[in-house]
C-alpha positions as CSV (number, residue, x, y, z in Angstrom):
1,X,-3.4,14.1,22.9
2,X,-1.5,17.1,24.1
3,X,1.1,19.3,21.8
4,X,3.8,17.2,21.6
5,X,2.7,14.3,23.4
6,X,2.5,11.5,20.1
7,X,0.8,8.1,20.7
8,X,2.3,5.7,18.7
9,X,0.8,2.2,17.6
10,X,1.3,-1.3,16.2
11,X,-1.7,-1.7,13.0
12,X,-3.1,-5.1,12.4
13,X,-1.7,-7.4,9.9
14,X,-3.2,-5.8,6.6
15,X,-2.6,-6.0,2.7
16,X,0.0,-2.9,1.4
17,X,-1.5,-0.5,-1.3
18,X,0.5,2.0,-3.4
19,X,3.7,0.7,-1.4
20,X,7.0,2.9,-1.5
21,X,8.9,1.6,1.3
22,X,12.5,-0.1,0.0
23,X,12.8,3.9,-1.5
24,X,11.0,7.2,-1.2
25,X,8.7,8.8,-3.7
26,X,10.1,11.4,-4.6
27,X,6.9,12.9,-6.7
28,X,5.7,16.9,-6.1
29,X,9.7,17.3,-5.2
30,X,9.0,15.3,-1.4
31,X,10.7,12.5,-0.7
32,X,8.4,10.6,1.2
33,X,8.0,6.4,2.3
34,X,4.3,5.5,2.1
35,X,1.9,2.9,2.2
36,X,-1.7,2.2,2.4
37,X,-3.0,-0.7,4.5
38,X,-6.0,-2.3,3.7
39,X,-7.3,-3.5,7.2
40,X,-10.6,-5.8,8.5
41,X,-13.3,-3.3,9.8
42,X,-12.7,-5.1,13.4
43,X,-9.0,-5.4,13.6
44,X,-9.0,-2.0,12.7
45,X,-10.9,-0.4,15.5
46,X,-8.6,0.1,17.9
47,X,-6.8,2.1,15.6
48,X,-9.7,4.3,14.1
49,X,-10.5,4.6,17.8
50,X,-7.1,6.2,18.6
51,X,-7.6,8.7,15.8
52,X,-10.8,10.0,16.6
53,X,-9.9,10.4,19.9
54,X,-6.6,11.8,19.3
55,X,-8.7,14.6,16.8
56,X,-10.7,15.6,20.0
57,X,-7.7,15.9,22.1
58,X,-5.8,18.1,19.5
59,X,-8.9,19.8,18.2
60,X,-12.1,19.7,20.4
61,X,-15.2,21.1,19.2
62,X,-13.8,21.0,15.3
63,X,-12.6,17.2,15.7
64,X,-15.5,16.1,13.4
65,X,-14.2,17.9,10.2
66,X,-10.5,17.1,10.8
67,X,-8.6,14.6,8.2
68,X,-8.1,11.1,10.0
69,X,-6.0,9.8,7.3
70,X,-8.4,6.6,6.9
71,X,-11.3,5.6,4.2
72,X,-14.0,3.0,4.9
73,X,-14.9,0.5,1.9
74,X,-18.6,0.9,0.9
75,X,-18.4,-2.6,-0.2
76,X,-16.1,-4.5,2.3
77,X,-16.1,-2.6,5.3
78,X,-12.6,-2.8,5.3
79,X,-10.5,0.0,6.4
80,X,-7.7,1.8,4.1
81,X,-5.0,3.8,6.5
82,X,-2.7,6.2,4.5
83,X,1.0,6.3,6.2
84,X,4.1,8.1,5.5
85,X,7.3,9.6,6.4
86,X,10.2,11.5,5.6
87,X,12.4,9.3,7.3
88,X,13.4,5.7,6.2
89,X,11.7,3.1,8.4
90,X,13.0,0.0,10.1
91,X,12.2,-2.9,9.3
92,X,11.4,-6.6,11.0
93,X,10.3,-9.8,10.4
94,X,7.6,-11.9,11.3
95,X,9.4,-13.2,14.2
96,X,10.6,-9.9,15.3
97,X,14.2,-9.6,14.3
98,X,15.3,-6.6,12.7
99,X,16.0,-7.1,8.9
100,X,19.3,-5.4,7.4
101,X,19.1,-3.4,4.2
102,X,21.0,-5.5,2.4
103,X,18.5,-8.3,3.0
104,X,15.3,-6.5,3.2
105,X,12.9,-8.4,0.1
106,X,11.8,-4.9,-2.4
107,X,8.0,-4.9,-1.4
108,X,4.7,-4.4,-4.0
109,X,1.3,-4.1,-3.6
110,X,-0.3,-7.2,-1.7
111,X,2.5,-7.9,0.8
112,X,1.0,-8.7,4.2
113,X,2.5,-5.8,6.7
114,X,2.1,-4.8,10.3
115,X,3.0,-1.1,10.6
116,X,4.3,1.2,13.8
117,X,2.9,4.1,13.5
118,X,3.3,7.5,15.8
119,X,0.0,9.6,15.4
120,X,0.5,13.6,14.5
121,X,-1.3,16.3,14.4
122,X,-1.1,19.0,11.5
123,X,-3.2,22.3,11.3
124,X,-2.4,24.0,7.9
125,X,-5.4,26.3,8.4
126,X,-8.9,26.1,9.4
127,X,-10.1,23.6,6.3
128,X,-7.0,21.5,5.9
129,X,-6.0,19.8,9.3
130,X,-6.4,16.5,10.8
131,X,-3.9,13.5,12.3
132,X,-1.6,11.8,10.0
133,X,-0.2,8.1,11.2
134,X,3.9,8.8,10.6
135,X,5.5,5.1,9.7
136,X,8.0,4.1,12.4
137,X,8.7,0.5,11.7
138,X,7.7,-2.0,9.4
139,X,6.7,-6.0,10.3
140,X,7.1,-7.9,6.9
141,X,4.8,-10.7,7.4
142,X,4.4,-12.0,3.7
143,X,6.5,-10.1,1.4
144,X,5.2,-9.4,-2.4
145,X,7.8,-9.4,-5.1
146,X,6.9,-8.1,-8.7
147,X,7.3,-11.4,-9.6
148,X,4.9,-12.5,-7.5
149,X,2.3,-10.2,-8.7
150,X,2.2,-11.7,-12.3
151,X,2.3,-15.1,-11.4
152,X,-1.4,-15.9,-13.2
153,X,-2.3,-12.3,-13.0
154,X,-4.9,-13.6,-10.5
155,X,-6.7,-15.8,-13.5
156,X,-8.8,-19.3,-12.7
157,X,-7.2,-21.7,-14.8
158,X,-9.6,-22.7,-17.5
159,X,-9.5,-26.9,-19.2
160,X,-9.7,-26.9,-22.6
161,X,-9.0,-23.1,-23.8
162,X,-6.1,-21.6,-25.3
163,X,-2.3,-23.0,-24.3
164,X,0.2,-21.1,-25.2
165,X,3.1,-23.1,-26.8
166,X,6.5,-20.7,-25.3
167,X,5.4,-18.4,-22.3
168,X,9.3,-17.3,-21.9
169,X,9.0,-13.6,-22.5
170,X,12.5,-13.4,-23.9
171,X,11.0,-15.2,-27.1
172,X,8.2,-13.0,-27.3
173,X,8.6,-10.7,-30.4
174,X,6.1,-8.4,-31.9
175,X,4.7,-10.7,-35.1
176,X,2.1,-9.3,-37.5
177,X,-0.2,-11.7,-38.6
178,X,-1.3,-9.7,-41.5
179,X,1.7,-11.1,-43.1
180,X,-0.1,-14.1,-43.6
181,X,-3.1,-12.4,-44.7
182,X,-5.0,-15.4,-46.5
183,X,-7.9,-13.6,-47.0
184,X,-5.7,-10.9,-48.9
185,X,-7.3,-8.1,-47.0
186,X,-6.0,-5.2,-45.1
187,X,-5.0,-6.0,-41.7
188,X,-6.1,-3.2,-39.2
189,X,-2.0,-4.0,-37.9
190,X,-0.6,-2.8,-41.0
């Protein structure tokens, strides 16, 4: 990779992490759209490929110490890539067509998401440098709503426990049970 020559590349389909794509996080004063992708160790070579070899091209013999922007589960295998940019990226769907604004689905943690990514090269000084991947475009392949995310809260359904009798949360009130203390005992929620 030469100065100023950016290789730019489609990710696999992987599962969003920390996702701040519909708006910019705006934390440290930085406005800045970012995601993690959590990738399979195999779909995710060609990828890890092009950033160790875009860190030799940019920095030769000190390639090994620079920053790739990616983590490797100890567990899974599976491969975490940090993305972001200053810039609002586009945005497709899973056939392709670009998706306007006002349509685009607001997108949490577990939405399935192909990303476009342009590699770049930072050198802040001799300990802090490395290859970031820049988003470009976005591929929404299964968008997660916040709704989705606490449907079940990921629990196994369970015969013959507890069932609650209203689940709306606009009936849900704070009650204290101590109220109806019949053992005439402090309550540790009084």
């Amino acid at each position: 990779m030469t100065k100023n020559t950016y290789q730019v590349l489609t990710t696999p389909i992987g599962r969003a992490k920390y996702v701040w794509l519909n708006k910019p996080d705006t934390k440290f004063g930085q406005e800045k759209y970012k995601t993690q992708l959590i990738m399979d160790p195999e779909e995710a070579q060609p990828i890890v490929k092009a950033l160790q070899s875009a860190a030799v091209a940019e920095f030769g013999d000190k390639a090994s110490e620079a920053k790739l922007g990616f983590t490797t589960d100890v567990d899974t295998g599976e491969i975490d890539l940090k993305t972001a940019t200053k810039y609002e990226p586009k945005f497709f769907d899973s056939q392709g067509h670009p998706i306007p604004k006002a349509s685009l689905p607001e997108l949490f943690g577990g939405s399935r998401l192909a990303l476009r990514v342009k590699l770049y090269p930072y050198n802040v000084n001799t300990a802090n440098y490395g290859i970031t991947c820049q988003i470009m475009a976005v591929q929404i392949v299964e968008a997660l709503t916040s709704s989705d995310n606490m449907e079940g809260a990921g629990f196994d359904r369970v015969d013959g426990g507890f069932v609650a009798q209203d689940t709306s949360f606009s009936s849900a009130g704070v009650t204290t049970p101590a109220a109806d203390d019949s053992f005439g005992e402090a309550s540790y929620l009084d």
